[in-house]
TORKOL-4160 file (C-alpha; in steps of 0.2 Angstrom, whole numbers, padded with zeros to 4 digits, m for minus):
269
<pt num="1" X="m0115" Y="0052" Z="m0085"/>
<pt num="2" X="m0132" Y="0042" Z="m0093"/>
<pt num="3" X="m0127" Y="0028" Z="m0106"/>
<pt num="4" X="m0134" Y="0039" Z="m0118"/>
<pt num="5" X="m0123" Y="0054" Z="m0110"/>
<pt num="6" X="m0108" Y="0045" Z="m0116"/>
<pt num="7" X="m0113" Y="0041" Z="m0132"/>
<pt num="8" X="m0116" Y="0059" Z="m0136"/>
<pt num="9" X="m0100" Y="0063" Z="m0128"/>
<pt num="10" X="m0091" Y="0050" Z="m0141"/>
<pt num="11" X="m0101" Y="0057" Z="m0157"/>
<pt num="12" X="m0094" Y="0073" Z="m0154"/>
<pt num="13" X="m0077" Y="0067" Z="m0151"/>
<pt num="14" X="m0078" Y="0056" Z="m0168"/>
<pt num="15" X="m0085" Y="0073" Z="m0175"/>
<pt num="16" X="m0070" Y="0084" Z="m0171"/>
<pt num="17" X="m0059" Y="0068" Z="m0178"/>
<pt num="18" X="m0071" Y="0065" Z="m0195"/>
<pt num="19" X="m0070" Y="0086" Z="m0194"/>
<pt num="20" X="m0050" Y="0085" Z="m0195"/>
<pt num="21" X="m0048" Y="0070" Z="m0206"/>
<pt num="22" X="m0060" Y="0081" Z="m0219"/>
<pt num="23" X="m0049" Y="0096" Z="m0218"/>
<pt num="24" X="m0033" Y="0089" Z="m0218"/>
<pt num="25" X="m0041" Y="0079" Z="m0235"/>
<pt num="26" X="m0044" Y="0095" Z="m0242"/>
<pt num="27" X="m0026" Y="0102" Z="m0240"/>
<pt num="28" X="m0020" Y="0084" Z="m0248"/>
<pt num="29" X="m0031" Y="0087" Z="m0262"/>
<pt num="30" X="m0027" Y="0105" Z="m0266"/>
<pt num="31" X="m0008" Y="0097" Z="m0265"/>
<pt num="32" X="m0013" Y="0083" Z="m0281"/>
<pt num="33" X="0006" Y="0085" Z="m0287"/>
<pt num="34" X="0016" Y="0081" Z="m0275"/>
<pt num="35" X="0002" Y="0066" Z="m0266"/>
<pt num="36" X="0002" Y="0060" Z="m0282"/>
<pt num="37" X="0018" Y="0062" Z="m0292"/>
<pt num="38" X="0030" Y="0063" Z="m0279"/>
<pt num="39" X="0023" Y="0052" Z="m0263"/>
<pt num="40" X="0012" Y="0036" Z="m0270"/>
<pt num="41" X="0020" Y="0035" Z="m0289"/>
<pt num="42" X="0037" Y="0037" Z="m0280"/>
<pt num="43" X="0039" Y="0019" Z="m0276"/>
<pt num="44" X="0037" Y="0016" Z="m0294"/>
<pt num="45" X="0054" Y="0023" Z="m0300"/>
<pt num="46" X="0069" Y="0015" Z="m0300"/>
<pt num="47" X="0078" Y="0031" Z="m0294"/>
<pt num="48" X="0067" Y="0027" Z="m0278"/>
<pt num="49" X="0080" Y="0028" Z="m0262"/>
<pt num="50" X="0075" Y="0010" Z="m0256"/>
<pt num="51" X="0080" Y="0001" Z="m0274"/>
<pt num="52" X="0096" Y="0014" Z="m0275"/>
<pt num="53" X="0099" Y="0006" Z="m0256"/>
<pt num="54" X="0095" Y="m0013" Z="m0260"/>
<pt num="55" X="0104" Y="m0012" Z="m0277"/>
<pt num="56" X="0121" Y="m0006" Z="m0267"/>
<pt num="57" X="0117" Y="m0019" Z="m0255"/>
<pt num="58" X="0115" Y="m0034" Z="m0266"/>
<pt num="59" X="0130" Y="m0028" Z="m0277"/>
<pt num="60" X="0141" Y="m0029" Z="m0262"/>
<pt num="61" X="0132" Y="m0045" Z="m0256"/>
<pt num="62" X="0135" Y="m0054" Z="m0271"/>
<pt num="63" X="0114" Y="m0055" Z="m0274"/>
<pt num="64" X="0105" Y="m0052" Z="m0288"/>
<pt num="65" X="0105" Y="m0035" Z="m0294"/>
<pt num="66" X="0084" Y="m0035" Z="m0298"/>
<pt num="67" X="0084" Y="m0017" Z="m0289"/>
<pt num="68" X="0096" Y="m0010" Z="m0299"/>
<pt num="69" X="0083" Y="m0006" Z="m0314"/>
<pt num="70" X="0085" Y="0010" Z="m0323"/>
<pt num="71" X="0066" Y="0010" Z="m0332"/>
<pt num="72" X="0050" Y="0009" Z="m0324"/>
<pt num="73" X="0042" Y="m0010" Z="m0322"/>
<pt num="74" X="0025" Y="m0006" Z="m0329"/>
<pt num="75" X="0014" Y="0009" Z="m0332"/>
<pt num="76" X="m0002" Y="0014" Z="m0324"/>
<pt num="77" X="m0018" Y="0014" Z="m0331"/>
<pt num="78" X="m0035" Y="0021" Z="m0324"/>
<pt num="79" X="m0048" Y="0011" Z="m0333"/>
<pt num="80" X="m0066" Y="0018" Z="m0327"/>
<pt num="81" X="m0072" Y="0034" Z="m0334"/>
<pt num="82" X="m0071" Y="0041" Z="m0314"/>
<pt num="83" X="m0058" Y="0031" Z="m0308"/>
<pt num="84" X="m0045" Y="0047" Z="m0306"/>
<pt num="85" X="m0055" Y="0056" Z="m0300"/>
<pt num="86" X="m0061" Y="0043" Z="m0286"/>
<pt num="87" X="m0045" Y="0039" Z="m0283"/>
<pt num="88" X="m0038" Y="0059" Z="m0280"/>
<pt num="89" X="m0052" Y="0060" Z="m0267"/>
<pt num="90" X="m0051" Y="0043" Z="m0257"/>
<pt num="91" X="m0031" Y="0046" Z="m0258"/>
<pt num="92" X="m0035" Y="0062" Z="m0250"/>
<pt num="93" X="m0043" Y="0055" Z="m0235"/>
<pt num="94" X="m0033" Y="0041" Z="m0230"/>
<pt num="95" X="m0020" Y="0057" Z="m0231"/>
<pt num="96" X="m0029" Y="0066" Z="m0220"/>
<pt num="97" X="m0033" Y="0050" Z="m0207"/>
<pt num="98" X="m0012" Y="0048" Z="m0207"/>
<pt num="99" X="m0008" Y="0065" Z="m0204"/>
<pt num="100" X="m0022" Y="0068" Z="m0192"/>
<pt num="101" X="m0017" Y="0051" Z="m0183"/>
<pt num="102" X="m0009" Y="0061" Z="m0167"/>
<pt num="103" X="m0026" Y="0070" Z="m0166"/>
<pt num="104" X="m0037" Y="0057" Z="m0168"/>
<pt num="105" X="m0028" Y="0049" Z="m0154"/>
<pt num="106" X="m0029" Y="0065" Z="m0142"/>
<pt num="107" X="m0051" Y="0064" Z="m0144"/>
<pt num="108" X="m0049" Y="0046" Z="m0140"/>
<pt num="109" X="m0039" Y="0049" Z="m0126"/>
<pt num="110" X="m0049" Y="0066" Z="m0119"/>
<pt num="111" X="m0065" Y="0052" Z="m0120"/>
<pt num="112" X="m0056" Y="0039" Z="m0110"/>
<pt num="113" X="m0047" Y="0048" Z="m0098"/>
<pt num="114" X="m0060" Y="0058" Z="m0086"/>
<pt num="115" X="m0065" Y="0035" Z="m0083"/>
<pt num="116" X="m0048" Y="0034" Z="m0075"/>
<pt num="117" X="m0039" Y="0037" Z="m0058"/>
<pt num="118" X="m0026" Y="0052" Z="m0056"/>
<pt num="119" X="m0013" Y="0038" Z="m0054"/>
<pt num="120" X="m0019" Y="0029" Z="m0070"/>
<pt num="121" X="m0018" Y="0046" Z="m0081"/>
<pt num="122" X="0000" Y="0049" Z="m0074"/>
<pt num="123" X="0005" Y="0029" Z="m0079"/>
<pt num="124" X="m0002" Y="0035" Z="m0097"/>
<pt num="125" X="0008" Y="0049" Z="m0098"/>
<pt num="126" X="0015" Y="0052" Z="m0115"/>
<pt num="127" X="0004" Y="0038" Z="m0123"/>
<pt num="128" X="m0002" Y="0052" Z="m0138"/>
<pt num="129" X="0017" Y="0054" Z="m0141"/>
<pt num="130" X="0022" Y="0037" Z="m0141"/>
<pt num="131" X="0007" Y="0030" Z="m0149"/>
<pt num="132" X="0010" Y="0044" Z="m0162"/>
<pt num="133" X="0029" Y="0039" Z="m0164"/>
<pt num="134" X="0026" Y="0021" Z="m0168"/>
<pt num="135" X="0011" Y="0025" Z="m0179"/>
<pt num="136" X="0023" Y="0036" Z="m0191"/>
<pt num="137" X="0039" Y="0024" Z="m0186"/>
<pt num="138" X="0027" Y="0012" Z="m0193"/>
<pt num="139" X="0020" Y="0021" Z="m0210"/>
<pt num="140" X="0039" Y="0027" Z="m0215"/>
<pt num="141" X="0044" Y="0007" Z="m0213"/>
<pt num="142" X="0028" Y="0002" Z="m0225"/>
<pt num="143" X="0033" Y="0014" Z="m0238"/>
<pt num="144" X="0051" Y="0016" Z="m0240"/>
<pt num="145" X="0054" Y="m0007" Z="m0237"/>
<pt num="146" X="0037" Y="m0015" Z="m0240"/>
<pt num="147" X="0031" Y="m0006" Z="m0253"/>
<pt num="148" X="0045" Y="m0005" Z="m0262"/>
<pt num="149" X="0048" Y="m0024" Z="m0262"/>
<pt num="150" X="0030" Y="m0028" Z="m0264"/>
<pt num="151" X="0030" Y="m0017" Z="m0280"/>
<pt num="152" X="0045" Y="m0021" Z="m0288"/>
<pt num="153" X="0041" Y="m0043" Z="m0287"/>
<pt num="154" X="0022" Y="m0040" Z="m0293"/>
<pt num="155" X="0025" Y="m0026" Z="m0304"/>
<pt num="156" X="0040" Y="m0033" Z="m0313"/>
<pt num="157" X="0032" Y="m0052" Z="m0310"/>
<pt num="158" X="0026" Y="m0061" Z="m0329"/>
<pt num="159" X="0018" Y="m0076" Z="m0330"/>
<pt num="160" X="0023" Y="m0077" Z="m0350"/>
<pt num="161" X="0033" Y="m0063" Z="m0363"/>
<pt num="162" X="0016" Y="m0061" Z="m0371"/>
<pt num="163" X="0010" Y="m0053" Z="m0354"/>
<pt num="164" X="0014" Y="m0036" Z="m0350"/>
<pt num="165" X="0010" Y="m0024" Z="m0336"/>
<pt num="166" X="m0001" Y="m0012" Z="m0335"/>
<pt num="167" X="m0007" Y="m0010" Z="m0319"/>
<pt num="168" X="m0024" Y="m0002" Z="m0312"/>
<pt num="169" X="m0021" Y="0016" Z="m0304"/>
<pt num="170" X="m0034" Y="0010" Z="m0291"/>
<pt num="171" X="m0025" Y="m0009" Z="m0288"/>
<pt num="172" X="m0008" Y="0000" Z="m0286"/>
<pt num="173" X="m0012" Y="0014" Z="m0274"/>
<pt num="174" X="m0023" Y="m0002" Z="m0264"/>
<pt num="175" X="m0002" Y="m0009" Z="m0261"/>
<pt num="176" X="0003" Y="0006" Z="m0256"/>
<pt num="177" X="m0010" Y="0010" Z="m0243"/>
<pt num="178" X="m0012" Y="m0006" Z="m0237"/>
<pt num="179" X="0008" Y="m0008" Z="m0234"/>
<pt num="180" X="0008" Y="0008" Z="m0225"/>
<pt num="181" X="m0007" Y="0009" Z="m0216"/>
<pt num="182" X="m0004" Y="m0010" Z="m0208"/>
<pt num="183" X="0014" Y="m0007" Z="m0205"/>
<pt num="184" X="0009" Y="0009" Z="m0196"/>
<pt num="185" X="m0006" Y="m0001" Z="m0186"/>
<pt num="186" X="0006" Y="m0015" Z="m0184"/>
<pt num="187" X="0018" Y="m0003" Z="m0174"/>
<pt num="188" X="0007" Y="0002" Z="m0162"/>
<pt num="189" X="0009" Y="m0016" Z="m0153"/>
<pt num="190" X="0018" Y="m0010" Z="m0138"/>
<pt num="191" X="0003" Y="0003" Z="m0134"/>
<pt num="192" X="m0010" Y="m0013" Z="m0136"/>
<pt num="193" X="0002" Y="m0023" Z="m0125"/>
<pt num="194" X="0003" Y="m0011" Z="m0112"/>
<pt num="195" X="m0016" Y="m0009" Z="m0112"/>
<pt num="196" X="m0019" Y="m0027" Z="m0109"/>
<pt num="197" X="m0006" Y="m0032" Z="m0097"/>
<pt num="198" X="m0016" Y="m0016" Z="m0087"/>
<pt num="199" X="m0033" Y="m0024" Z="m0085"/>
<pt num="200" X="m0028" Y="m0042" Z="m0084"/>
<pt num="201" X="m0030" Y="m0050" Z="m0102"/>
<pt num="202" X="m0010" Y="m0053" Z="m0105"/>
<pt num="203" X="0007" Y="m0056" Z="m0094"/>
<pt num="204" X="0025" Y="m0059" Z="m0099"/>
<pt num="205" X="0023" Y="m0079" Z="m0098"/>
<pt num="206" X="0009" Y="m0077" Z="m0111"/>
<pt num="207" X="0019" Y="m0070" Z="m0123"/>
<pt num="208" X="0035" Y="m0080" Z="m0121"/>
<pt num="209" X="0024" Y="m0096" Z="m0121"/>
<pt num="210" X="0018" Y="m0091" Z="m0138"/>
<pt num="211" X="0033" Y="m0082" Z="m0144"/>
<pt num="212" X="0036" Y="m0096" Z="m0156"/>
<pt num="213" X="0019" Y="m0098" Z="m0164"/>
<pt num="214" X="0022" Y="m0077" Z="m0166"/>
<pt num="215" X="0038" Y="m0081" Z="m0174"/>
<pt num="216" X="0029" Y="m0092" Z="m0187"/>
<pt num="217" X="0014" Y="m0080" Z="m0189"/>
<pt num="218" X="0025" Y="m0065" Z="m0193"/>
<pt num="219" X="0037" Y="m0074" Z="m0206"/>
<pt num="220" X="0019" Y="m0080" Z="m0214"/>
<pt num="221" X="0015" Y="m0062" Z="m0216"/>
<pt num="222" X="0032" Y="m0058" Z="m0222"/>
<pt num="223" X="0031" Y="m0070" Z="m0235"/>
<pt num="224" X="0013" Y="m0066" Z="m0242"/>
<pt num="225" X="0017" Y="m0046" Z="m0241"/>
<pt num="226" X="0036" Y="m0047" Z="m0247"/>
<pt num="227" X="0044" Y="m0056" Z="m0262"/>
<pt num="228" X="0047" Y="m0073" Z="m0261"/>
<pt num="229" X="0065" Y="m0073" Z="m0257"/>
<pt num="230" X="0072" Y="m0074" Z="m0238"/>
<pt num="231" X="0080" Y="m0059" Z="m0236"/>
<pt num="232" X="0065" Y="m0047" Z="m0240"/>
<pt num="233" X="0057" Y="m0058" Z="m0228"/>
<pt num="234" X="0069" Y="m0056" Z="m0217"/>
<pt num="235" X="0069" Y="m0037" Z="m0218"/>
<pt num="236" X="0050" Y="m0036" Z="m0214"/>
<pt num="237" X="0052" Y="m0050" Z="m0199"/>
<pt num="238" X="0064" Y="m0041" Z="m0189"/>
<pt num="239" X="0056" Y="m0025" Z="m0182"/>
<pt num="240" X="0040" Y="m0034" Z="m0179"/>
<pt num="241" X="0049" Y="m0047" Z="m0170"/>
<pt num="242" X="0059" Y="m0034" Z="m0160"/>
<pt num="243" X="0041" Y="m0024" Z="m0156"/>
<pt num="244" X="0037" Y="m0040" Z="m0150"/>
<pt num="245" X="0051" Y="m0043" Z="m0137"/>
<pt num="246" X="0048" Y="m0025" Z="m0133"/>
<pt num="247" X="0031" Y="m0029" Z="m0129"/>
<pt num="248" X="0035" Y="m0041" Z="m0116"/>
<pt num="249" X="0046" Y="m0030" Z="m0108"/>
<pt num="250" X="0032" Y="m0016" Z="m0107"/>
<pt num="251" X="0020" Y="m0029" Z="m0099"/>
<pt num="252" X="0033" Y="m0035" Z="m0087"/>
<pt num="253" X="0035" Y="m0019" Z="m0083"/>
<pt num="254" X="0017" Y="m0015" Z="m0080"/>
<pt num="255" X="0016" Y="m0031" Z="m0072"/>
<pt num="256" X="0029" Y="m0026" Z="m0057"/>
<pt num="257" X="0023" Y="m0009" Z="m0056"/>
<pt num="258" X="0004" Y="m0016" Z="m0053"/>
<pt num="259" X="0014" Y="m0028" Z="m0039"/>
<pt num="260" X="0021" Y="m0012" Z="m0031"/>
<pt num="261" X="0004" Y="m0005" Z="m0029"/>
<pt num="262" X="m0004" Y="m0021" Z="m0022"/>
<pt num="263" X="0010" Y="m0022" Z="m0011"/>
<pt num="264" X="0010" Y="m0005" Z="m0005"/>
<pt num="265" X="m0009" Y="m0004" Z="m0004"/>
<pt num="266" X="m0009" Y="m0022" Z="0009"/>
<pt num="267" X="0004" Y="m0013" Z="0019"/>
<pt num="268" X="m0005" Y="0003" Z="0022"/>
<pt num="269" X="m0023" Y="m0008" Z="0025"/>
């Protein structure tokens, strides 16, 4: 195929995505309730399971008991004359792109996979599954722990008594999004790992050689997307450290397989 063949093979596969994203949307949108009321507000209650959680935690810890709130920290306010309704129709589509995710994923894959060898697609087997896994592993993880955390400091955070909270529908459903999408993203780690140990870019030495400087980058992140106490930090640092050590055993794995084949292929030369 032409240069020009491909990227008319690609527009139509970003069609099909754009195509699901739209209608998933539209089934998000007709379901305004439950999006609304029940998913992205629900992080806002103090009956939410993660505070229920921490609150028995930190009373059996001896911690502070600042999720154990019985009224909500702040209301919500929209303050532009379309802002509801901007919001019911941007909080539609990001709906649709997390739902469709696994699809998305199979048009990029049915665009990259007639490039590589029989071998190569068998070595990817599962990789819609997996990548899909991680991806909703990841979005569950943003909005039940980071989320949570993140609204429940800034939400009930005052600078003074003669400031109160009424926080912008738009700015709070920006947290919300922004701590699910990233997580999901985030999770998908292993997946990039794998791709770039396969054509050369990173090995396992790379990534124990900078595992320290990783350490210090993820508890950074930690710190600017959790409250500022050590164990919410530690909460958010420990899966991302572990996809991390996961990650080096995917690419020593794809590092000894690609050894096998070297080998195997100077043998029957």
């Amino acid at each position: 195929m032409s240069f020009l063949d491909h990227l008319e093979e690609l527009r139509w596969h970003l069609i099909r995505s754009t195509i699901a994203v739209v209608l998933i949307g539209l089934v998000a949108f007709i379901m305004k309730d439950f999006i609304f009321d029940t998913v992205i507000f629900g992080p806002k209650r103090p009956d939410f399971p993660t505070y229920k959680l921490f609150c028995h935690l930190s009373k059996m810890l001896g911690f502070s008991e600042a999720f154990c709130g019985t009224e909500p920290l702040f209301r919500i306010q929209s303050r532009e004359m379309a802002g509801q309704f901007s919001a019911h129709i941007w909080t539609s589509i990001w709906a649709g792109f997390i739902v469709g995710f696994p699809y998305i994923l199979y048009e990029m894959w049915k665009f990259i996979s007639p490039g590589l060898y029989t071998k190569e697609k068998n070595n990817a087997r599962g990789f819609i599954f997996i990548a899909s896994v991680l991806f909703f592993t990841g979005v569950l993880f943003g909005y039940y722990v980071v989320a949570p955390l993140s609204i429940n400091f800034l939400g009930g955070y005052q600078v003074s008594k003669e400031v109160f909270n009424d926080i912008d529908l738009g700015s709070y459903i920006s947290t919300v999004r922004a701590a699910v999408i990233a997580c999901g993203l985030v999770f998908e780690l292993p997946i990039i790992i794998f791709f770039l140990t396969k054509i050369g870019l990173v090995t396992p030495e790379v990534l124990k050689k900078y595992r320290k400087i990783s350490l210090v980058v993820v508890l950074i992140l930690s710190a600017i997307i959790t409250p500022p106490d050590v164990a919410s930090q530690i909460i958010v640092a420990i899966p991302i450290l572990v996809l991390y050590q996961v990650s080096i055993y995917i690419s020593g794995y794809v590092i000894r397989q690609e050894a096998k084949k070297n080998k195997k292929n100077a043998k029957s030369s």
